[in-house]
C-alpha positions as CSV (number, residue, x, y, z in Angstrom):
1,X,106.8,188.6,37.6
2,X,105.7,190.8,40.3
3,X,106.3,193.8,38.3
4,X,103.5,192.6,36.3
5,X,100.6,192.1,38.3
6,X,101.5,195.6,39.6
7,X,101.3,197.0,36.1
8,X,98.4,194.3,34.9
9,X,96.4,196.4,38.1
10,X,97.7,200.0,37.4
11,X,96.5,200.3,33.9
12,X,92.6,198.6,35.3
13,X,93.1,201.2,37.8
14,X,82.0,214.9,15.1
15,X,80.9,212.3,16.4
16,X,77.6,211.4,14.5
17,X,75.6,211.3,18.0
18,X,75.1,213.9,20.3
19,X,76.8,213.4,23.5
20,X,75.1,213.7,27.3
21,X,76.3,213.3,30.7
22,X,78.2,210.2,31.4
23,X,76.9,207.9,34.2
24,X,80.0,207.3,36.9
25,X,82.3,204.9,35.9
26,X,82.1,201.3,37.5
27,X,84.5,200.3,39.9
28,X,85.9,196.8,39.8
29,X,85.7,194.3,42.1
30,X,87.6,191.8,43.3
31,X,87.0,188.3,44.5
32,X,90.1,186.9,46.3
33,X,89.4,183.3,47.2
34,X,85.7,183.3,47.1
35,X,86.3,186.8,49.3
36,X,86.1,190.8,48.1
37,X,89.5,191.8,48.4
38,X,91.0,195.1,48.1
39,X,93.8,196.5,45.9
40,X,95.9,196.9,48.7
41,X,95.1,192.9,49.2
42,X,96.8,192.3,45.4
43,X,100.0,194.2,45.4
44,X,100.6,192.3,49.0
45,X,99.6,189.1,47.3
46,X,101.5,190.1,43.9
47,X,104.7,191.3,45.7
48,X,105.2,188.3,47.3
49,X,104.1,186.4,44.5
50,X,101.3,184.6,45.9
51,X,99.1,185.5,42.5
52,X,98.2,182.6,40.9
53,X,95.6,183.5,38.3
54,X,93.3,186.3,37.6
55,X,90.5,185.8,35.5
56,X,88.8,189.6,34.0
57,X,84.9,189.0,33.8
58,X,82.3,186.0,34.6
59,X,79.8,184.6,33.2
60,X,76.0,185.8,34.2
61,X,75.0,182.7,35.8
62,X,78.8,183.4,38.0
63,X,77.7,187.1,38.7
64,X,74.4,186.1,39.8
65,X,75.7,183.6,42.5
66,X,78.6,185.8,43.5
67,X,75.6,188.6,44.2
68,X,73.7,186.0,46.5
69,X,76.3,186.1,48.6
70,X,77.4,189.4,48.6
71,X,74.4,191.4,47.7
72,X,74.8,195.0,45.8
73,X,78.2,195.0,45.9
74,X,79.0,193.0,43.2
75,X,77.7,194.8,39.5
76,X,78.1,193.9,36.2
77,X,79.6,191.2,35.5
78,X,82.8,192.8,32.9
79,X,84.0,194.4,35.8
80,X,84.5,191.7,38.2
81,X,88.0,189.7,38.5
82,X,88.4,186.4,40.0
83,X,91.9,186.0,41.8
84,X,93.6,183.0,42.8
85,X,96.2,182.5,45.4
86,X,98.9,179.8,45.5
87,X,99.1,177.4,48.3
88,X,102.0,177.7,50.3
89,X,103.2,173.9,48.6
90,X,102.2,175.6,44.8
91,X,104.1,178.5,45.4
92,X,107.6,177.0,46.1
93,X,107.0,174.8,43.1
94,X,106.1,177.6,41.2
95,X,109.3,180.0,42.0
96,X,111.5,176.7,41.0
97,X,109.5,177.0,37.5
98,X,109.8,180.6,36.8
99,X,113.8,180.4,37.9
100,X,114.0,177.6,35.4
101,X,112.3,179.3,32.6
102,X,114.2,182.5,33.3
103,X,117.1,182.6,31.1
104,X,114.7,181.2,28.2
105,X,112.0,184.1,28.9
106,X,114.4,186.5,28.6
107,X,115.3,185.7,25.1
108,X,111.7,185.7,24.2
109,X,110.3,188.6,21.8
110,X,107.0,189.9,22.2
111,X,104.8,189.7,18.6
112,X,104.1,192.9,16.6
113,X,100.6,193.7,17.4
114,X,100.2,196.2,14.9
115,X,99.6,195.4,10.8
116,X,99.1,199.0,10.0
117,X,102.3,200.8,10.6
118,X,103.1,204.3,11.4
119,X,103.0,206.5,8.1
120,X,101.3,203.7,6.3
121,X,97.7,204.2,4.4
122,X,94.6,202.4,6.2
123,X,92.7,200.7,3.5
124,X,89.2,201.6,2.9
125,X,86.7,200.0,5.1
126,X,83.0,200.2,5.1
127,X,81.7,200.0,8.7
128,X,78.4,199.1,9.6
129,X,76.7,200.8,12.8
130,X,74.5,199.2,15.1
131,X,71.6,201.8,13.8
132,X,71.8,200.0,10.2
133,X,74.0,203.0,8.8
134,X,76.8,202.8,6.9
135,X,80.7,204.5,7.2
136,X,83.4,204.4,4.6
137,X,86.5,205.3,5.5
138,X,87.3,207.2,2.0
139,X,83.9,209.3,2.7
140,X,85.7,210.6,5.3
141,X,88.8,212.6,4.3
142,X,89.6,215.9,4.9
143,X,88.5,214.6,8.4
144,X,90.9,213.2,11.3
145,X,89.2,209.6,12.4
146,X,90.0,207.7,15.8
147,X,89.5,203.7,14.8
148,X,88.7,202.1,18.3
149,X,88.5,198.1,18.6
150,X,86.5,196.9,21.3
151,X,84.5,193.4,22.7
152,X,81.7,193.5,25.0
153,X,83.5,191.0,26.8
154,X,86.3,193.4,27.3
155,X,86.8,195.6,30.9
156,X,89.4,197.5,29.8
157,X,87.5,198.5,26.8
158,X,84.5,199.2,28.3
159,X,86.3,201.1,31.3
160,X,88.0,203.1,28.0
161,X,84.6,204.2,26.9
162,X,83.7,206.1,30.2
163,X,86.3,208.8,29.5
164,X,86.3,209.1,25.6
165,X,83.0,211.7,26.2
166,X,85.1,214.0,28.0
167,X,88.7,213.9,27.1
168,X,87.7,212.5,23.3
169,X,84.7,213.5,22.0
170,X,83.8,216.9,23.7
171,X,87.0,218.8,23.1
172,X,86.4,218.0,19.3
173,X,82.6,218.9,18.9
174,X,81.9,220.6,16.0
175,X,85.5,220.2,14.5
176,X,86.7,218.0,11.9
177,X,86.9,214.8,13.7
178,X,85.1,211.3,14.1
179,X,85.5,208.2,16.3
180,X,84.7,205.0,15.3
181,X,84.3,201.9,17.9
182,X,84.3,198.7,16.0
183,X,83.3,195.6,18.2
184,X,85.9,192.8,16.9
185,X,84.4,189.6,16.1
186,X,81.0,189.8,17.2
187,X,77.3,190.0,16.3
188,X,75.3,192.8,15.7
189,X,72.8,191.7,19.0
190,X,75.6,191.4,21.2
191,X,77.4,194.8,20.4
192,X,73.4,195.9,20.2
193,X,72.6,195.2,23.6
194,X,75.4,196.5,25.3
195,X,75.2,199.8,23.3
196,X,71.6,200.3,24.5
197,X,73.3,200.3,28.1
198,X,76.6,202.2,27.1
199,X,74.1,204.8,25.9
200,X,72.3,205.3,28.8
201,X,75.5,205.3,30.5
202,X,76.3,208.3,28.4
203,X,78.7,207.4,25.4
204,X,76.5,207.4,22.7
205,X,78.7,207.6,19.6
206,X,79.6,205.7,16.7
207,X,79.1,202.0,17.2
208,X,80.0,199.2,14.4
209,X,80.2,196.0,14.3
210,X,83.1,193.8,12.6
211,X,81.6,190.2,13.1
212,X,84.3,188.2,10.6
213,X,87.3,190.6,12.0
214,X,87.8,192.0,8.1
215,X,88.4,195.4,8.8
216,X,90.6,194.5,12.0
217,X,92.6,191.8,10.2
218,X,93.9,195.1,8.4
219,X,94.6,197.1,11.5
220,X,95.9,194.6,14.2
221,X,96.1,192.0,16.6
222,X,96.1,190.7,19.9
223,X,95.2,192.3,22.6
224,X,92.4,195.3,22.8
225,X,91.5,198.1,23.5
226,X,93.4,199.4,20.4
227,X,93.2,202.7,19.1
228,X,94.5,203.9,15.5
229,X,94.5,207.9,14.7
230,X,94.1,208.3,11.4
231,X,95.0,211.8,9.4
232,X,92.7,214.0,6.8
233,X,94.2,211.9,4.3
234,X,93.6,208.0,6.0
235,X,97.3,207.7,7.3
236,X,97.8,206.7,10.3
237,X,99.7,208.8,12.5
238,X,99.4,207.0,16.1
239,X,98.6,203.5,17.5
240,X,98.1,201.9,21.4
241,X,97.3,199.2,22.9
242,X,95.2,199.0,26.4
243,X,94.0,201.5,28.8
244,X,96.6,203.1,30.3
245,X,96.2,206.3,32.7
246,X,97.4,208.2,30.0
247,X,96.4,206.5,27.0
248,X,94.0,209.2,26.4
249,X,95.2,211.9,27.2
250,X,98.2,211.1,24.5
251,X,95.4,210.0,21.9
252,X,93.6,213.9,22.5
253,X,97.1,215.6,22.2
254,X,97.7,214.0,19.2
255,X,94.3,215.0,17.8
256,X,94.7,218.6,19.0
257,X,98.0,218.6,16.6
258,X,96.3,216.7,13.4
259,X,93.2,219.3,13.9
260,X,96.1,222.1,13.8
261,X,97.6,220.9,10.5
C-alpha cells in the first residue's frame, strides 16, 4: 500500500502542424486537508500510511474557491489534487481492513488493458480532427504512426503533452512519422477548447476527437494516457500505459528503430 502512493506520485512527478515553443509545464499542487502541502508532506503521510484518498482534478467552481483562499498559487484546475488524511481512529480501522483483505488481494489479477496485441494489425480508423479534417489510418502507410488516447479531464495526459514537442515530435520533423491524440469519449467543444489552450501552450499537433469511444474500443481500456506505435504497415509494435519518467523516452527509441527499418 505505501509502495503505491509512492509510485501513484513518482510517475505525476510529421506531424500535420508546425510546432513552436512549448509554454513551461504546470506544476501540480497539492491540497492536504484544506492546506498546500508539499511532496515531501505525501511520502511522510504515505509511508506511514496516513493517505486516505487523493482525488486528481476539481471542478471550476472548486478551483475558483480554493484560489480565494490561496490566491495565484493555485492554477488550472487538472493539475490540482485533493488529499485526505485518516484520523488517528480511521487509520487503525483501516490497517485491520487491508490485513484482512491481504491474503485475498494477493490472489487478485490485474485486467488486460490492451485489445490490440503486440504484432497484431490495428484496424482502420477514420479520425476526425478538431479543424474538421479527416485521417484514415490505411492513408497512412509507409508511415510509422503514434496513436495517443487522452481526456481533458486527464493530468497525466495533459502533463504527457508538454514533452511530446521535444522528445516526440521534433526529433521526427520532416521524417516519415505522425502522432495522433485522440480524446476518448468526448465532444468535439470540450476537446476544442482545451486544444485552443494546449496550442498556445505550444503542442499544436494532431488533435481528434473519439466521442462514442469506436476507435478506442479497438485499441484498449482502462486507464489513460495510452500510447500505441504503430509500423509502416499498421502493426503495432509497442503499447503503454501512463506517464512514466521514461515513458517517452522508450516511445522515441522505439520510433528511432521503426524509422531505421
Amino acid at each position: 500500500m505505501k509502495k503505491l502512493f509512492f509510485f501513484v506520485f513518482i510517475i505525476i512527478a510529421q506531424s500535420f502542424y508546425g510546432q513552436d515553443k512549448v509554454t513551461k509545464k504546470p506544476e501540480y499542487v497539492l491540497i492536504i486537508n484544506n492546506e498546500i502541502g508539499t511532496m515531501a508532506d505525501v511520502e511522510k503521510y504515505g509511508a506511514e500510511g496516513y493517505v486516505k484518498s487523493m482525488v486528481k482534478g476539481v471542478s471550476e467552481s472548486e478551483r475558483n474557491e480554493l484560489a480565494k483562499k490561496f490566491g495565484d498559487k493555485i492554477g488550472d484546475k487538472e493539475f490540482i489534487i485533493l488529499i485526505g488524511i485518516f484520523s488517528e481512529q480511521e487509520k487503525v480501522e483501516n490497517d485491520k481492513k487491508i490485513a484482512a483483505q491481504s491474503e485475498k488481494s494477493q490472489k487478485l489479477v490485474k485486467d488486460d488493458e490492451y485489445i490490440l496485441k503486440l504484432n497484431e494489425k490495428a484496424k482502420d480508423f477514420t479520425l476526425k480532427l478538431v479543424d474538421g479534417k479527416e485521417v484514415k489510418l490505411s492513408d497512412l502507410k509507409g508511415k510509422v504512426v503514434l496513436v495517443n488516447f487522452w481526456a481533458t479531464w486527464c493530468a497525466p495526459c495533459l502533463m504527457e503533452f508538454y514533452d511530446v514537442p521535444s522528445k516526440i515530435i521534433e526529433p521526427n520533423k520532416n521524417k516519415n512519422f505522425v502522432f495522433l491524440a485522440v480524446s476518448r469519449g468526448e465532444t468535439q467543444e470540450v476537446v476544442s477548447k482545451k486544444v485552443t489552450k494546449l496550442r498556445k501552450d505550444g503542442m499544436d499537433f494532431n488533435f481528434g476527437i473519439d466521442p462514442n469511444e469506436k476507435i478506442w474500443n479497438e485499441f484498449g481500456k482502462g486507464s489513460i494516457p495510452k500510447n500505441f506505435l504503430l509500423d509502416q504497415d499498421g502493426v503495432l509494435r509497442f503499447m503503454s500505459t501512463g506517464n512514466t519518467p521514461d515513458n517517452l523516452d522508450n516511445i522515441a527509441a522505439e520510433i528511432k528503430k521503426l524509422l531505421a527499418k
